[in-house]
C-alpha positions as CSV (number, residue, x, y, z in Angstrom):
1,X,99.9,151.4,26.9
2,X,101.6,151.1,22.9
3,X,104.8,151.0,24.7
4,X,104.1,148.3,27.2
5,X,101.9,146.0,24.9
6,X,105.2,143.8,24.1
7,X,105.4,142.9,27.9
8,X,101.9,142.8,28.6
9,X,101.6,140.2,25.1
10,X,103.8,137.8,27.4
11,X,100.9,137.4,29.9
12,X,99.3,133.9,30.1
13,X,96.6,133.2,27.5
14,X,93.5,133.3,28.2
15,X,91.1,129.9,28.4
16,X,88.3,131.4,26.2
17,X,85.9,131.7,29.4
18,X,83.4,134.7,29.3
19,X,84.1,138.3,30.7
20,X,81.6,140.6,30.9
21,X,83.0,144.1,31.1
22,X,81.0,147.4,33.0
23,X,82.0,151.1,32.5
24,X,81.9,153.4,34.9
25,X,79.7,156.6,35.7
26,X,78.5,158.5,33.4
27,X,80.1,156.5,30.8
28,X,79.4,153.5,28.0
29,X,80.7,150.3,26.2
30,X,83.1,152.8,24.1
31,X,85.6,153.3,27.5
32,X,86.2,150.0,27.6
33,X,87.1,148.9,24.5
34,X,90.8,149.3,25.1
35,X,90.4,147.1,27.9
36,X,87.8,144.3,26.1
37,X,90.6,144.4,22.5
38,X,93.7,143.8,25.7
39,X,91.2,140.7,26.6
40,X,90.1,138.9,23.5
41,X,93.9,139.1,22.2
42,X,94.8,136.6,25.4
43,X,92.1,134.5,24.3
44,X,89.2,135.7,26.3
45,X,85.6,135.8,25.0
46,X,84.7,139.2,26.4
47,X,81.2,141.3,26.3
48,X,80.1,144.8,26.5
49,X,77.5,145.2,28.9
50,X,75.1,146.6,26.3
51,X,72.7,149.2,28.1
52,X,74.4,152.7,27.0
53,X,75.5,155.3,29.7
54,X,76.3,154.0,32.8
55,X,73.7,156.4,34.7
56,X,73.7,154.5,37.7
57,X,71.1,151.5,39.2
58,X,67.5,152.7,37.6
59,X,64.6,151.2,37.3
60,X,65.6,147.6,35.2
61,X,69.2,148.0,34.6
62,X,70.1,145.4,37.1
63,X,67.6,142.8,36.3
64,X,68.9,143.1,32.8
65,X,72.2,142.5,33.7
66,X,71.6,139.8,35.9
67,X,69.8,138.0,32.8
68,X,72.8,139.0,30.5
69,X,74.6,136.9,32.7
70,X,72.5,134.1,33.0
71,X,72.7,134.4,29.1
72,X,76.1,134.3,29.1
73,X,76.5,131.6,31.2
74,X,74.1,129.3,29.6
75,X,75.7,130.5,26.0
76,X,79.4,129.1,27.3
77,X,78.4,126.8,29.5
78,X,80.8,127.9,32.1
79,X,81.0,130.6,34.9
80,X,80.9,134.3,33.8
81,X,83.9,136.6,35.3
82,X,82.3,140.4,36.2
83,X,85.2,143.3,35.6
84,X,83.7,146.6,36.1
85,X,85.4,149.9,36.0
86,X,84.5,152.5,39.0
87,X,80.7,152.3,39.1
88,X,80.7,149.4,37.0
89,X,82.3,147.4,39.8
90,X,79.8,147.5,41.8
91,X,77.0,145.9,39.3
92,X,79.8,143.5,39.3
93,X,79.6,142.7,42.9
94,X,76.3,143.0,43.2
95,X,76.0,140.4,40.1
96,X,78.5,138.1,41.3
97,X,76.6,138.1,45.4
98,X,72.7,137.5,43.5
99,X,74.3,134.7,40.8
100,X,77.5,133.0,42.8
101,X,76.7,130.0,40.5
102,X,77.2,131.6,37.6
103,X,80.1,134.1,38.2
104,X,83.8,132.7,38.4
105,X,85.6,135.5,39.9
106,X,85.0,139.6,40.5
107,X,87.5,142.5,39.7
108,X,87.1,146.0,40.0
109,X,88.9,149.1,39.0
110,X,89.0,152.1,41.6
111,X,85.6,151.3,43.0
112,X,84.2,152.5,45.8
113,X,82.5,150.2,47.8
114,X,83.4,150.9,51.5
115,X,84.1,153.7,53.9
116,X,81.8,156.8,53.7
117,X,79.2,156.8,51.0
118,X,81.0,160.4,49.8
119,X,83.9,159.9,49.6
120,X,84.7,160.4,46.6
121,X,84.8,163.6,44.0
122,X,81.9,162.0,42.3
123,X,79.0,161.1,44.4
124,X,77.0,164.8,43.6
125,X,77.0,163.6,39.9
126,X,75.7,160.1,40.9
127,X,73.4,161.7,42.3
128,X,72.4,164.0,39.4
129,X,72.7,161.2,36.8
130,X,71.0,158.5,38.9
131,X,68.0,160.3,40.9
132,X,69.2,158.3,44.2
133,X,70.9,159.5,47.3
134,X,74.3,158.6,47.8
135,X,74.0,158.4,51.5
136,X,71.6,154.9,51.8
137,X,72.9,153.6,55.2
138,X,71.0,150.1,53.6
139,X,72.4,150.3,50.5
140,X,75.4,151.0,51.7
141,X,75.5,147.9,54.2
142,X,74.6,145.8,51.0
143,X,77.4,147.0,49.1
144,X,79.6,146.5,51.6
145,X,79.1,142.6,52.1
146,X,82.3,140.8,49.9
147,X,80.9,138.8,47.0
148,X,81.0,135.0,47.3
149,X,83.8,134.6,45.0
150,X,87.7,135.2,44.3
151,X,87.3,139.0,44.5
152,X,90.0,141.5,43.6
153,X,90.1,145.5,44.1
154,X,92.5,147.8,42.1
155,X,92.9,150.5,43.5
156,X,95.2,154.0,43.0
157,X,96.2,156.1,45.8
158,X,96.5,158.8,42.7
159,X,93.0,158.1,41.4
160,X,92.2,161.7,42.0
161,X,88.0,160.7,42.2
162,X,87.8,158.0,44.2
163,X,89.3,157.6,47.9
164,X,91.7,154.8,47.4
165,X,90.9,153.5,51.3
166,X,87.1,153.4,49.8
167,X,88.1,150.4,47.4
168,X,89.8,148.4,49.9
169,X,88.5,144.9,50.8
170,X,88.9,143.3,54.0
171,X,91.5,140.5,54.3
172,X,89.8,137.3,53.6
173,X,90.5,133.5,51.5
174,X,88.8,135.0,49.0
175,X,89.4,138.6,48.5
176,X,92.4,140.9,47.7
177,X,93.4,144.6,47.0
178,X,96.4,145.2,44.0
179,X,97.8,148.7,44.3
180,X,98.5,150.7,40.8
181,X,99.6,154.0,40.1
182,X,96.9,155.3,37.7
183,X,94.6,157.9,37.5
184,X,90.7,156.9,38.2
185,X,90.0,158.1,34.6
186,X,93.0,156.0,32.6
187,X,92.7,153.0,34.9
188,X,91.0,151.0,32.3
189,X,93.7,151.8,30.0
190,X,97.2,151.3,32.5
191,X,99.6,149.0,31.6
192,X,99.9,147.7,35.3
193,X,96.1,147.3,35.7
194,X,95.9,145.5,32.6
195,X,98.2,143.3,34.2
196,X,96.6,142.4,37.5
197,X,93.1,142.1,35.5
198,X,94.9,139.6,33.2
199,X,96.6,138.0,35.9
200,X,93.4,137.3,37.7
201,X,91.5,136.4,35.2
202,X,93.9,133.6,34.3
203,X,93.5,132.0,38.1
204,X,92.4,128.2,37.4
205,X,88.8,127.4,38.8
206,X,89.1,126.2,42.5
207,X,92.7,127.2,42.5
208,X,92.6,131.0,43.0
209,X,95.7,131.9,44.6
210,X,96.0,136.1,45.7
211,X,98.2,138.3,43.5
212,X,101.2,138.1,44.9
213,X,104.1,141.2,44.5
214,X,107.4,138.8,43.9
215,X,110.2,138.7,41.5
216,X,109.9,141.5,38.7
217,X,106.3,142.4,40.0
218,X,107.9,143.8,43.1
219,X,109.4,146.5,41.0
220,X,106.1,147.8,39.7
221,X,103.7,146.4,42.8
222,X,103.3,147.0,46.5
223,X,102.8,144.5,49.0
224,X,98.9,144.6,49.8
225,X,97.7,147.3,51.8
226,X,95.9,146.5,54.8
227,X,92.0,148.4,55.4
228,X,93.2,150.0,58.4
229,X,96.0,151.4,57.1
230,X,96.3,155.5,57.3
């Protein structure tokens, strides 16, 4: 990350618009500081989500996100972007689907949110840390459903946790997958995910465009991959 913050500095700036940042499972506000520091240097205004460990969806932790938002959005006077790391994505989802007003674009970092419910390495500790099942057909069917909003999935097929084909969206105006090589546990801190989140997050209002592998970025990015593919 040291070594690549010279090219990474020579991203666009940011526009001072909100980010509200979620850690993944298991973990807090401290994993993501790398990634927040990387965001208010561009010029975003970013926040940590404030609730401790990331033990999963208990009783009260989503309505409290949902009116850190609203707080958010009220406080800037301008749409909220949701990244969230692993678990994390998903409150970011889930935030962006209950408050499309109010959320200006989604981005998630190895998170599983399709295909089978375990398929990952990590779905006995959700279950351990959270008290729910991680088969919920229902839930599952919820979480499933694309957010209203420019949506973006990074994904690793070296995450080592979660199944890369379980963080893919399906192809839509709206909605796109960027391919890193990263492990699930650094992905917060690689230089090419910091890249596509920064990228993203610099997409004007009403002129989101997908991330698009051309020039340099060919070198270090793959062409989208495709749900179905094996």
């Amino acid at each position: 990350m040291l070594a690549a913050m010279p090219w990474l500095r020579r991203l666009p700036r940011g526009d001072g618009h909100p980010v509200l940042v979620f850690p993944g499972l298991g973990a807090n506000d401290f994993t993501t500081v790398p990634l927040r520091r990387f965001l208010d240097q561009l010029g975003y205004t970013t926040h940590p989500w404030g609730q401790g460990f990331n033990f999963g969806p208990r009783q009260g932790v989503l309505k409290r996100c949902n009116d850190f938002v609203r707080s958010l959005f009220d406080k800037h006077a301008q749409p909220v972007s949701l990244v969230g790391w692993s678990l994390g994505g998903l409150y970011a989802r889930e935030l962006a689907k209950e408050l499309p007003e109010h959320a200006r674009c989604v981005v998630t970092l190895g998170t599983p949110f399709t295909g089978h419910p375990r398929g990952t390495n990590a779905w006995r500790l959700f279950e351990l840390l959270s008290g729910q099942s991680a088969h919920d057909p229902a839930l599952m069917a919820q979480i499933r459903k694309p957010p209203p909003v420019p949506t973006t999935s990074i994904y690793s097929r070296t995450d080592g946790i979660v199944s890369w084909r379980c963080s893919l969206n399906e192809p839509g105006p709206l909605a796109e997958n960027i391919e890193v090589v990263a492990s699930h546990v650094g992905m917060g801190m690689n230089p090419l995910a910091l890249y596509a989140v920064a990228d993203r997050l610099a997409q004007p209002p009403g002129d989101w465009k997908p991330f698009e592998a051309h020039g340099v970025r060919r070198w270090f990015f793959r062409q989208p991959t495709e749900p179905a593919a094996g």
